[in-house]
C-alpha positions as CSV (number, residue, x, y, z in Angstrom):
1,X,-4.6,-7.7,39.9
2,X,-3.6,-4.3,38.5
3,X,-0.3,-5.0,36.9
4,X,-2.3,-8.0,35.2
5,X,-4.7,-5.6,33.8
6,X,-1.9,-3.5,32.2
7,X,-0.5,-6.6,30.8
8,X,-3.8,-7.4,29.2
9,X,-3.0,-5.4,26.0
10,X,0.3,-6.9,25.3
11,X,-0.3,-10.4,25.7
12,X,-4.1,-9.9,23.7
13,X,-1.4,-8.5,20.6
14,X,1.1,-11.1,21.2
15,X,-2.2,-14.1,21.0
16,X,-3.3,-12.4,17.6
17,X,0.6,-12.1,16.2
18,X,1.2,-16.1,17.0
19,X,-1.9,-16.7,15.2
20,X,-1.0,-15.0,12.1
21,X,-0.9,-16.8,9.2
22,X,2.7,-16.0,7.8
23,X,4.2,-13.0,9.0
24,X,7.5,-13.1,7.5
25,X,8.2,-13.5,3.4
26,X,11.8,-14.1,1.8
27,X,12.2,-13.5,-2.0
28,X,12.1,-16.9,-4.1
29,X,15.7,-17.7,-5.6
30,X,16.9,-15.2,-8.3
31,X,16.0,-16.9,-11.5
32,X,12.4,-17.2,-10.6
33,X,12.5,-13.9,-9.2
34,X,13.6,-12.1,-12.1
35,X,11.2,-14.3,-14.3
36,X,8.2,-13.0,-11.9
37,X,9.6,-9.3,-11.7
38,X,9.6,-9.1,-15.5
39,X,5.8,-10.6,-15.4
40,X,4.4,-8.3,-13.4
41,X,6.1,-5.3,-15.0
42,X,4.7,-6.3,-18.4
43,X,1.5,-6.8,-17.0
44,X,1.6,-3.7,-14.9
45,X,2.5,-1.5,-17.9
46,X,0.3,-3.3,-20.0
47,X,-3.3,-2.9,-17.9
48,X,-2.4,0.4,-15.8
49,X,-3.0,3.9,-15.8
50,X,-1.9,7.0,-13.5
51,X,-3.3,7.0,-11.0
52,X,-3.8,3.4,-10.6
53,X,-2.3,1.7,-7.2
54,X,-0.3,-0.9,-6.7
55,X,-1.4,-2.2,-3.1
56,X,1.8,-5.0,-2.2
57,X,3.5,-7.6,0.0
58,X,6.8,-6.0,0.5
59,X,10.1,-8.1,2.4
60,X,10.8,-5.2,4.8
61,X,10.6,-6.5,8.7
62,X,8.4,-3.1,8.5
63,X,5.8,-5.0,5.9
64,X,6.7,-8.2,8.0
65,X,5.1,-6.6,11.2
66,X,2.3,-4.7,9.7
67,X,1.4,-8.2,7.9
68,X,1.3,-10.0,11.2
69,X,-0.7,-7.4,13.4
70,X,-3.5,-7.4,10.7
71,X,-2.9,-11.2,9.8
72,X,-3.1,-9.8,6.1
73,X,-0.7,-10.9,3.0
74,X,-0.3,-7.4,1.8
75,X,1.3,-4.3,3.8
76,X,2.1,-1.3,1.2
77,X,0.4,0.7,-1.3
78,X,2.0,3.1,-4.0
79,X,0.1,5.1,-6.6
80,X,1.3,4.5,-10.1
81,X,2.8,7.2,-12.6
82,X,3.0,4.7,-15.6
83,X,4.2,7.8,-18.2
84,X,7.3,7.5,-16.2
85,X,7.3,4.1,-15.1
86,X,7.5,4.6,-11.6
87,X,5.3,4.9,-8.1
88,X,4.7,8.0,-5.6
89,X,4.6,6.2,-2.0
90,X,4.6,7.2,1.6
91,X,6.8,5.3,3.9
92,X,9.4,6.2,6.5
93,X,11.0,8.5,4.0
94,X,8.2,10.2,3.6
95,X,6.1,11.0,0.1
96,X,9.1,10.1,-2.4
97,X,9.6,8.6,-6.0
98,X,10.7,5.1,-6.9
99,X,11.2,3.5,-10.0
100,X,9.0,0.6,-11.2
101,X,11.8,-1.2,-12.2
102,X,13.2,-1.1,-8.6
103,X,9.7,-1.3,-6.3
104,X,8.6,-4.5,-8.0
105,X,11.5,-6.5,-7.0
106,X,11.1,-5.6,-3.3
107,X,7.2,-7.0,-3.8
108,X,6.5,-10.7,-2.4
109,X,3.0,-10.1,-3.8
110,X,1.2,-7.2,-6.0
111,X,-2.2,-6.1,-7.1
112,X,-2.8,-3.4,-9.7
113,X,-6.3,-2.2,-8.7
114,X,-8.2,1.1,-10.4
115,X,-9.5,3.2,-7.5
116,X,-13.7,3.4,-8.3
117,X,-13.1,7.0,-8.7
118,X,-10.6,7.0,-11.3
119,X,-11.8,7.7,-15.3
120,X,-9.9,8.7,-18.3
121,X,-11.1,12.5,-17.2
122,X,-9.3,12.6,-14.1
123,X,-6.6,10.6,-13.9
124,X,-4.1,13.5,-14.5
125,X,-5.5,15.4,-11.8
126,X,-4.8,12.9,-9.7
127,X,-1.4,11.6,-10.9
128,X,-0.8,15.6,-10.6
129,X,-2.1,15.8,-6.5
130,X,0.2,12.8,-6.0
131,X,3.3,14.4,-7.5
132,X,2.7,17.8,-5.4
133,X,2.8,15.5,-2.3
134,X,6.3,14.7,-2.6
135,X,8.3,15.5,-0.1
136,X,5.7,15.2,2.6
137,X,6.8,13.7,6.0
138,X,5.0,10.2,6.8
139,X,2.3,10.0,9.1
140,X,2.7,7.7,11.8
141,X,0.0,9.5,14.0
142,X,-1.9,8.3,10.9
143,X,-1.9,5.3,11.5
144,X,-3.2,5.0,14.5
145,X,-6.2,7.8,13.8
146,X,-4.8,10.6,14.9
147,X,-4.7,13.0,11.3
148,X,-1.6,14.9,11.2
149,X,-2.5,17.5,7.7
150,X,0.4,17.6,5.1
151,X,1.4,14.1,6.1
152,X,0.4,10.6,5.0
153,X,1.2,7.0,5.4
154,X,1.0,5.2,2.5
155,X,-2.8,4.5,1.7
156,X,-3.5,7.4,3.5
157,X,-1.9,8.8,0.5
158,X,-3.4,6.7,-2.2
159,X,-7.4,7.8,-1.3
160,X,-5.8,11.3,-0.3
161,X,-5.6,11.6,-4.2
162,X,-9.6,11.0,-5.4
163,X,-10.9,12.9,-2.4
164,X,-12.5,15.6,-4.3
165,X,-13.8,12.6,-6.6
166,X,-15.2,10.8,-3.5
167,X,-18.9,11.1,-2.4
168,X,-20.1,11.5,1.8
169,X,-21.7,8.1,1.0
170,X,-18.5,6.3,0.6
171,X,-17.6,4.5,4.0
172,X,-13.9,5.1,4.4
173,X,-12.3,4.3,7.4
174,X,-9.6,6.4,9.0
175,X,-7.2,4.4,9.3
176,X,-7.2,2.8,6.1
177,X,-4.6,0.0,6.2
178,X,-3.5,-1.4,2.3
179,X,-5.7,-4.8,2.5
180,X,-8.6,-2.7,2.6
181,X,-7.7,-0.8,-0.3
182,X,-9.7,-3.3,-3.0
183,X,-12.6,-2.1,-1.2
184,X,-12.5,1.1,-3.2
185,X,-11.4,-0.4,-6.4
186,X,-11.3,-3.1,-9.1
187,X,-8.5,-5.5,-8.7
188,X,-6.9,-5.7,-12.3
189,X,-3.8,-7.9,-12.0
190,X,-2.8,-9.6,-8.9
191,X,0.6,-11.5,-8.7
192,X,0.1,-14.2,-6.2
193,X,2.5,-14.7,-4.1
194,X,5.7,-14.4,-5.6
């Protein structure tokens, strides 16, 4: 009866991944793909801001396995530096820079959303808290509760950036995984899937 009981876990996971909706995303062919790249970018430049984030389905097997443990279509979120068209994220690199022009392609699906924090008075600040976070390790221990300081997974980061902006009353979970993200925002552009 004991070993059972220690297979309990596994096979309760392995139910809930077969009953994901779709785990695994491949890009569209390359015409469409560059005709929906371009889209969003134009979009993207033309309705963000710093300090916006861009919460995404992204065609890693990474993105593929956090999409099917929390059955959601999105698995990433970047914050956007729009002056110089690119994102600050935290993956298994750690806190890093990417260009805009090269994360969008890698998206399945993307959302621009404005965190409820964000205003015209302190989106610098918080562009500015985002940039000094580069080069930070990741957190895995993150994601699983366990608050490592200096380090962030990558939504971790995102609220990590209004926190002085955010009120006691606002019910943030730790962790925060990216499809819960829109909770503390308003979604302004959202892709569909790609």
């Amino acid at each position: 009866m004991l070993p059972l009981l220690r297979l309990l876990p596994a096979l309760i996971a392995a139910v809930l991944i077969s009953c994901a909706v779709h785990t695994k995303e491949c890009p569209p062919d390359a015409v469409s793909r560059a005709c929906l790249n371009e889209s969003a970018l134009k979009a993207i430049l033309k309705q963000g801001a710093d300090g916006d984030w861009l919460v995404v389905r992204q065609y890693h097997k990474t993105d593929n396995f956090i999409a099917a443990v929390r059955n959601s279509p999105l698995s990433h979120a970047a914050v956007l530096d729009l002056k110089n068209k690119r994102v600050i994220q935290a993956n298994s690199k750690g806190t890093h820079v990417t260009a805009l022009a090269d994360f969008i392609p890698g998206c399945h699906r993307i959302l621009l959303i404005r965190p409820k924090w964000s205003s015209p008075a302190n989106r610098s600040a918080a562009l500015a808290e985002a940039t000094a976070l580069i080069g930070r390790k990741y957190d895995y221990l993150g994601l699983l509760g366990i608050d490592i300081p200096r380090r962030f997974y990558c939504s971790e980061l995102a609220l990590h950036i209004y926190r002085q902006y955010q009120k006691p009353s606002d019910p943030i979970p730790h962790p925060t995984a990216p499809d819960q993200l829109y909770f503390y925002g308003r979604i302004l552009y959202d892709s569909g899937a790609f």
